[in-house]
Backbone as JSON Lines, residues from 0, in Angstrom:
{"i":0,"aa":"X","n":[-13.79,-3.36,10.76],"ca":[-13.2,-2.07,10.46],"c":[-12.27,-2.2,9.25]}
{"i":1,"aa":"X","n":[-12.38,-1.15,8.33],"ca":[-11.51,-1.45,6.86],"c":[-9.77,-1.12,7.66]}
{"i":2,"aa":"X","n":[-9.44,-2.19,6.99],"ca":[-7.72,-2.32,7.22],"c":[-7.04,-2.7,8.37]}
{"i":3,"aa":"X","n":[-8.04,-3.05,9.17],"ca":[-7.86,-3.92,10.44],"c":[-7.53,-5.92,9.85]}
{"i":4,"aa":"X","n":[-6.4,-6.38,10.38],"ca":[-6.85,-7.84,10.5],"c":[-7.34,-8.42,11.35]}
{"i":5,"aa":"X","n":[-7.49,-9.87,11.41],"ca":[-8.29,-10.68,12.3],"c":[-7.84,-10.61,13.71]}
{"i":6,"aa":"X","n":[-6.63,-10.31,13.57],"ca":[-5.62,-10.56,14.87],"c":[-5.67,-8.95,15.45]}
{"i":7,"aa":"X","n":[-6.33,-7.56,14.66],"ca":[-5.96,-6.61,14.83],"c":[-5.02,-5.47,14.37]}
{"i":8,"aa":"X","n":[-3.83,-6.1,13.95],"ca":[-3.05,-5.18,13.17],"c":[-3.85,-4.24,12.24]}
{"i":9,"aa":"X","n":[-3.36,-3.18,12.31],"ca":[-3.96,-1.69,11.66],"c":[-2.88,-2.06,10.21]}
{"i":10,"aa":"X","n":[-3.39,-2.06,9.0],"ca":[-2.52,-2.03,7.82],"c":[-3.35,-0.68,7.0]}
{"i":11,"aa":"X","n":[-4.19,0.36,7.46],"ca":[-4.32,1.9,7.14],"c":[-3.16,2.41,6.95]}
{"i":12,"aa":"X","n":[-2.42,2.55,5.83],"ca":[-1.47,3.73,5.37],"c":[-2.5,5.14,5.25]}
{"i":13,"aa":"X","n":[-3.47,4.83,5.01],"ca":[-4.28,6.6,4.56],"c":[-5.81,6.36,4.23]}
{"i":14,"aa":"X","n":[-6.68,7.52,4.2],"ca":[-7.93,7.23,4.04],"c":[-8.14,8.97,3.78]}
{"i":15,"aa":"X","n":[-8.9,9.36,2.51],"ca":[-8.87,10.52,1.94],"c":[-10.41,10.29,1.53]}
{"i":16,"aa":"X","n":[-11.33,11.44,2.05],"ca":[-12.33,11.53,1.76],"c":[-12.49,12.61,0.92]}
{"i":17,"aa":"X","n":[-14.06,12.59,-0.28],"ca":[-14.29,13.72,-0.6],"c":[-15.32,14.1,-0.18]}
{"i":18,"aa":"X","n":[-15.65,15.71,-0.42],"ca":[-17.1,16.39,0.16],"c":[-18.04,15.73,-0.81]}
{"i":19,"aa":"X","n":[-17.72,15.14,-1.62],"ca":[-19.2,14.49,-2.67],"c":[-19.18,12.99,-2.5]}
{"i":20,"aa":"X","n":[-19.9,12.58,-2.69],"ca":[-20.29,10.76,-3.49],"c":[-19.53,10.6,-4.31]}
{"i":21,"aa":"X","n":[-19.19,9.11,-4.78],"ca":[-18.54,8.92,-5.4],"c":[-17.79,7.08,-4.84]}
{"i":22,"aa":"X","n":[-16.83,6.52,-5.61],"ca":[-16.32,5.73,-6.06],"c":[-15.66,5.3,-4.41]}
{"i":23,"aa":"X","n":[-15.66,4.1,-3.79],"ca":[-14.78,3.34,-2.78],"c":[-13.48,3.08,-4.08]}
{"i":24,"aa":"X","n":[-12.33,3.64,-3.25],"ca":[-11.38,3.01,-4.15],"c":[-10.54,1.9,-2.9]}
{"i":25,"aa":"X","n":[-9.84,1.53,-3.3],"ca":[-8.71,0.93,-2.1],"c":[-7.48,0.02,-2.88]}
{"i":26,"aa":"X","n":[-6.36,1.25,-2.6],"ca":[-5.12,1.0,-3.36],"c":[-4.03,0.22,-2.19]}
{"i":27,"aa":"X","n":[-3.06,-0.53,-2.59],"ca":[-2.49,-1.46,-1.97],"c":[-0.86,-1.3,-1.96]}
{"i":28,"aa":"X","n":[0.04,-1.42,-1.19],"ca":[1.26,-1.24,-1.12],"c":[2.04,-2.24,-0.62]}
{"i":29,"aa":"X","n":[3.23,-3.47,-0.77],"ca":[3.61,-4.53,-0.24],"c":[2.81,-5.67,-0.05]}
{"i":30,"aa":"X","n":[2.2,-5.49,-1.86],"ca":[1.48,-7.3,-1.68],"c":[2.77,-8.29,-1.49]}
{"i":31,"aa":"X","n":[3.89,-8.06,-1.67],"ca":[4.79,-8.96,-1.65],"c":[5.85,-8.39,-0.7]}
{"i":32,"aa":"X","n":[5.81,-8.96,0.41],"ca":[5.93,-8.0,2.52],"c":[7.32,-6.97,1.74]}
{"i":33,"aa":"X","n":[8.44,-7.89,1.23],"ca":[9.58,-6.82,1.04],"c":[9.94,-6.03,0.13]}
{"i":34,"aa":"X","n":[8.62,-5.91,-0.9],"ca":[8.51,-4.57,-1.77],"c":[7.81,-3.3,-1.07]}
{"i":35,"aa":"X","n":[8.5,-2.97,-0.47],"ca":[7.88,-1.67,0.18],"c":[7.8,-0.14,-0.72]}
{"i":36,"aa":"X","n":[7.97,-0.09,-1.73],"ca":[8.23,1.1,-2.28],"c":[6.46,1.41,-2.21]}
{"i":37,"aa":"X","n":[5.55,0.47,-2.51],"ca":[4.53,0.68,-3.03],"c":[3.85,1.59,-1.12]}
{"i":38,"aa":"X","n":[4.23,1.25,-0.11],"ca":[4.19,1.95,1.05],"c":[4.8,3.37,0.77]}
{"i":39,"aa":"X","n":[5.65,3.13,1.05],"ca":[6.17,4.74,0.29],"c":[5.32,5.74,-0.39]}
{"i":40,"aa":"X","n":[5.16,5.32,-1.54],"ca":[4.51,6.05,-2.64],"c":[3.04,6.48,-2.13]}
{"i":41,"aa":"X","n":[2.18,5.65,-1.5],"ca":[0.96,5.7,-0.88],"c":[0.99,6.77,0.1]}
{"i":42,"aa":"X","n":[2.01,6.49,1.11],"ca":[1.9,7.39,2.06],"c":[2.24,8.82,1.64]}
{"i":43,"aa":"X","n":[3.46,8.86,0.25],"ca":[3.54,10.5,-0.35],"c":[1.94,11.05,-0.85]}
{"i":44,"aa":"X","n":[1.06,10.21,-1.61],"ca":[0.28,9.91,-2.09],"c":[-1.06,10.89,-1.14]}
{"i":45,"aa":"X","n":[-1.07,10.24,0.1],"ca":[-1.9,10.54,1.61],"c":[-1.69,11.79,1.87]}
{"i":46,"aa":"X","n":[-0.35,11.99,2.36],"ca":[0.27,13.34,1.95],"c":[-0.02,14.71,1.66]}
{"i":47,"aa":"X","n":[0.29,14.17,0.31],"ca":[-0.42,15.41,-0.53],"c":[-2.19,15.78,-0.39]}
{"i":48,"aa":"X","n":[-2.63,14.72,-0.95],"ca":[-4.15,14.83,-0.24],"c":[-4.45,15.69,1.09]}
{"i":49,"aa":"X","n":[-3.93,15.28,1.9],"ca":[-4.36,16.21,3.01],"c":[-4.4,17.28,2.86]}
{"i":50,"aa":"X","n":[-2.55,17.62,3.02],"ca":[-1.97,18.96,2.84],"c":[-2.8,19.79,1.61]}
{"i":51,"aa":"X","n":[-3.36,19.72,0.03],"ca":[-3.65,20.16,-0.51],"c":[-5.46,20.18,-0.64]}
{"i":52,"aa":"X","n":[-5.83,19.59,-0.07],"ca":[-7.38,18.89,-0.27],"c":[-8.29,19.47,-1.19]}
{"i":53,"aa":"X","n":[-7.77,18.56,-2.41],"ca":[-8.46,18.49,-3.73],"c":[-9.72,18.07,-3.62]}
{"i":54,"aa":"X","n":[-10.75,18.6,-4.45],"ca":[-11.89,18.32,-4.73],"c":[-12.08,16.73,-5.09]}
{"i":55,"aa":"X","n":[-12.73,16.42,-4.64],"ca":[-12.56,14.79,-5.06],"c":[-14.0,14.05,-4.62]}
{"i":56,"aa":"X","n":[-14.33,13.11,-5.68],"ca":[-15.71,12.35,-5.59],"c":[-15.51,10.71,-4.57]}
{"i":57,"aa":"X","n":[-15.99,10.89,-3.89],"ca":[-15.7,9.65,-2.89],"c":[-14.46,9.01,-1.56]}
{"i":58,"aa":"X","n":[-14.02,7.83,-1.87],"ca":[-13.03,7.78,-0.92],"c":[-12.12,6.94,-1.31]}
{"i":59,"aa":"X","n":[-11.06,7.01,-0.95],"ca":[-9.93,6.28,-1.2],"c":[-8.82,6.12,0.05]}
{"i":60,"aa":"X","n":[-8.84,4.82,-0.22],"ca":[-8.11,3.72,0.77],"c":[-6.69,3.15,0.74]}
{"i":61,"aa":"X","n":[-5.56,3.58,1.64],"ca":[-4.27,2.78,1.14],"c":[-4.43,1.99,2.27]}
{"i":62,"aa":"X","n":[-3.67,0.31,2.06],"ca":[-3.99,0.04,2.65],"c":[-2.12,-1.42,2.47]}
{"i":63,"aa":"X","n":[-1.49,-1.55,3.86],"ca":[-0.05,-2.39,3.1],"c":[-0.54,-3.78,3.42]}
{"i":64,"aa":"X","n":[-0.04,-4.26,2.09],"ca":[-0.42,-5.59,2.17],"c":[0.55,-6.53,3.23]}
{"i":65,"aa":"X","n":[1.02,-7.36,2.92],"ca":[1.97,-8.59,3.58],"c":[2.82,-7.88,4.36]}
{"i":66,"aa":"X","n":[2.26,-7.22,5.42],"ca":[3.79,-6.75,6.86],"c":[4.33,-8.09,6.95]}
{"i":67,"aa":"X","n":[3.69,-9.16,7.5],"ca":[4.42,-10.13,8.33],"c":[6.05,-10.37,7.35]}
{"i":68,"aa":"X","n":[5.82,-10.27,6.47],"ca":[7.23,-10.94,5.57],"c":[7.87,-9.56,4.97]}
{"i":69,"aa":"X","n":[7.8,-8.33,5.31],"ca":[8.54,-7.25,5.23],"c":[10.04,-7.32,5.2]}
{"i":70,"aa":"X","n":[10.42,-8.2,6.25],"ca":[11.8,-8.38,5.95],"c":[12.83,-9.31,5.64]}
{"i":71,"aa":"X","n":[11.7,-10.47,4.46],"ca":[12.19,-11.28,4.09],"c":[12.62,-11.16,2.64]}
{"i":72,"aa":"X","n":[13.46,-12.33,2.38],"ca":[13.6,-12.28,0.96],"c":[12.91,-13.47,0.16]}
{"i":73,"aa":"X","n":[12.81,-13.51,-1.71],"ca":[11.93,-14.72,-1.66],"c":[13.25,-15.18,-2.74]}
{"i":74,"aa":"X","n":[13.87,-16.04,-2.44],"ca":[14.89,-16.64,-3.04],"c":[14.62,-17.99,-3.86]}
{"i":75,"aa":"X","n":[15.19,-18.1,-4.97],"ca":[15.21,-18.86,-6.27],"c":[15.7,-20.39,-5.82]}
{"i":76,"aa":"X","n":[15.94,-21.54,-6.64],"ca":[16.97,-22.37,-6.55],"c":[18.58,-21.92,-6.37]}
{"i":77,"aa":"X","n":[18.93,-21.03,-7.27],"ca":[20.3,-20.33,-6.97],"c":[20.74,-19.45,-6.09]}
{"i":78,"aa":"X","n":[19.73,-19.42,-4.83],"ca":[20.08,-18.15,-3.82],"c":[19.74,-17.01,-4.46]}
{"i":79,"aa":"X","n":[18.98,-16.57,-5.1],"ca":[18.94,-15.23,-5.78],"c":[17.77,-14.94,-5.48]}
{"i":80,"aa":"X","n":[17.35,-13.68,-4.74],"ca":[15.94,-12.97,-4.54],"c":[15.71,-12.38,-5.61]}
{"i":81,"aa":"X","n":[14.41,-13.07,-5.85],"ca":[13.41,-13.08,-6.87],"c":[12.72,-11.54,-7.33]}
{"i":82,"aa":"X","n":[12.84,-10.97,-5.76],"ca":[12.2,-9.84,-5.9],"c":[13.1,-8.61,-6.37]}
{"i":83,"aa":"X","n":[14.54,-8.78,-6.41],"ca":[15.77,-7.73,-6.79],"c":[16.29,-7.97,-7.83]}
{"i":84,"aa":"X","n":[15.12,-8.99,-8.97],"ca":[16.64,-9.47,-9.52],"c":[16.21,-8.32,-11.03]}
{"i":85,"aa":"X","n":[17.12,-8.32,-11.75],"ca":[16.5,-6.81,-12.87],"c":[15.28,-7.64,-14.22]}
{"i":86,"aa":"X","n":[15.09,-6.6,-14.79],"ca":[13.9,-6.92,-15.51],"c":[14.84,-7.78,-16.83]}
{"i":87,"aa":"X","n":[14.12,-8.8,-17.26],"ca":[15.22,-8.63,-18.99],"c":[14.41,-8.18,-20.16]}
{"i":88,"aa":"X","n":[13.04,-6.83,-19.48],"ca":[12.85,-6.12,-20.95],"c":[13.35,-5.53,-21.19]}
């Protein structure tokens, strides 16, 4: 089953079909467990789709990556999470 793991966990944020053929997409949210924004955005994403149901060719898949480490951090040599730290562009 799409977005099922081995163990079972459901990682389906959304699944938006269209009345035509068309393109499998499958978009991803928290490849890295404690960036969750990309969950967020998916599920506004799902959302709207429903509520508005746009014409649309095929299907599209959200789907969150890494739950297990959701509420970790990934820290440097200096104690500093890697994942908060700012951009220097």
């Amino acid at each position: 089953m799409i977005g099922k793991t081995f163990e079972g966990v459901d990682r389906r944020i959304g699944i938006y079909e269209g009345n035509n053929p068309g393109k499998f997409i499958v978009c991803t949210g928290a490849m890295h467990g404690n960036e969750t924004t990309g969950i967020c955005a998916l599920q506004r994403v799902f959302n709207y789709l429903h509520k508005n149901r746009p014409e649309f060719h095929g299907k599209i898949v959200g789907l969150a990556g890494n739950l297990r480490d959701r509420k970790s951090t990934r820290l440097n040599s200096s104690h500093t999470d890697i994942s908060r730290m700012p951009s220097s562009a």
